[in-house]
C-alpha positions in Angstrom: 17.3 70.6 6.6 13.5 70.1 7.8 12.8 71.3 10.7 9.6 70.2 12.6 8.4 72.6 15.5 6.3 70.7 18.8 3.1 72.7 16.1 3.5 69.2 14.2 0.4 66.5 15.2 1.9 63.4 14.6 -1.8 61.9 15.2 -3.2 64.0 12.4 -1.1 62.7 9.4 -0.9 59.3 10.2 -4.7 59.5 10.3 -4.6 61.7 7.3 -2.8 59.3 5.7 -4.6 56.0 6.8 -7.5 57.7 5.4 -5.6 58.5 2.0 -4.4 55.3 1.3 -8.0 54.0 2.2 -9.2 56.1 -0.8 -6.5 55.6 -3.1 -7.2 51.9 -2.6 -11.1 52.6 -3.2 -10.4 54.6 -6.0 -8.1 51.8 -7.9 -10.5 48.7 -7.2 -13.7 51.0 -8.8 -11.1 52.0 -11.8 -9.4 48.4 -12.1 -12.6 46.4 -12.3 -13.6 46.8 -15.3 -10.0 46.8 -16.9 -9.4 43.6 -15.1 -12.4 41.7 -15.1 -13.0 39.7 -18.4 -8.8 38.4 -17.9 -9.3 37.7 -15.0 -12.6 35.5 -15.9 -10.4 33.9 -18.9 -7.9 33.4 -16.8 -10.1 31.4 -14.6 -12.0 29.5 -17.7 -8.3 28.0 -18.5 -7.5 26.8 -14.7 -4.3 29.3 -14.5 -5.7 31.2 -11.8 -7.6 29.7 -8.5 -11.1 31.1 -7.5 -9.8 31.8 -4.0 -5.9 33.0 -4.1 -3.7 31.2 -1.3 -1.3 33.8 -1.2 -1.4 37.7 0.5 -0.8 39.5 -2.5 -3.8 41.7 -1.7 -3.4 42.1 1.5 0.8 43.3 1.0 -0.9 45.7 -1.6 -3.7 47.5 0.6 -1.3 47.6 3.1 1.5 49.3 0.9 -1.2 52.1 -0.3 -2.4 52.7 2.9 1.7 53.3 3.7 1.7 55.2 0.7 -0.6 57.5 2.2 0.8 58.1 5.1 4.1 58.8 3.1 2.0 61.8 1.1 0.4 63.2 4.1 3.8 63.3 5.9 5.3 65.2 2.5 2.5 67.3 2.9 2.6 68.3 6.2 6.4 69.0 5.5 5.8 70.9 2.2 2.9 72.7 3.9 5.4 75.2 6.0 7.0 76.0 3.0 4.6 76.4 0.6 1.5 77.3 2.7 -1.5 75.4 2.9 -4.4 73.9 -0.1 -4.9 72.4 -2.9 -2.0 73.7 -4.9 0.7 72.2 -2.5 -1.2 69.0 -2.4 -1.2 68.8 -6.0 2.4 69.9 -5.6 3.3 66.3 -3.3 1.1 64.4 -5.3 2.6 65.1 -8.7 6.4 65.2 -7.6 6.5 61.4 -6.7 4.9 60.7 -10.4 7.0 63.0 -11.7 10.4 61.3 -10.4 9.0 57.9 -11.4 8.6 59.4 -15.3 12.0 60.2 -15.3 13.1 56.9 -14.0 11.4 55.5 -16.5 12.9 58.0 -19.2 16.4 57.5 -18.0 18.9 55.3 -19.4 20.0 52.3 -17.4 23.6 51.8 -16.5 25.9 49.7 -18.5 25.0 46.2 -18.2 21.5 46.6 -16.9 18.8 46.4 -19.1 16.4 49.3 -19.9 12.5 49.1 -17.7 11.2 50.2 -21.3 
């Protein structure tokens, strides 16, 4: 069972977090550009995409990184009494989530449900 002592600053990993998810969002705009830009361009040429989306697709997504964040920095602040503070048990938070995800990915599906691969 976790156990959280009054030690724990609320304040601190929400802020932590906000601040997280800002970056992570940063970090994938600067990556995704160039990945994304010449479909997105053909994508415009042919009239399948607007110039100016109508819908909050971005919006949903910046917000669900920034929520991300705060997930990992309340993770961390939780794995932090265990394993001590630094870079090895944020490396530790960060990499479990991915880690989980590859094995979904790996897994088989139950009968009747198609496979994500």
């Amino acid at each position: 069972m976790i156990r959280i002592d009054e030690r724990f600053n609320w304040a601190r990993v929400v802020v932590g977090g906000v601040f997280a998810g800002i970056a992570m969002n940063v970090i994938g705009f600067i990556a995704a550009i160039p990945q994304l830009n010449p479909s997105y361009e053909f994508l415009l040429d042919i009239k399948f995409l607007q110039p100016v989306p109508r819908h909050p697709a971005l919006e949903i997504k910046v917000a669900g990184v920034i929520l991300l964040g705060i997930l990992l920095g309340w993770l961390y602040a939780v794995a932090r009494h265990r394993l001590g503070p630094g870079p090895r048990t944020a490396l530790t938070v960060v990499s479990s989530p991915v880690s989980l995800q590859r094995c979904r990915r790996h897994s088989s599906s139950p009968p009747g449900i198609p496979s994500p691969n």
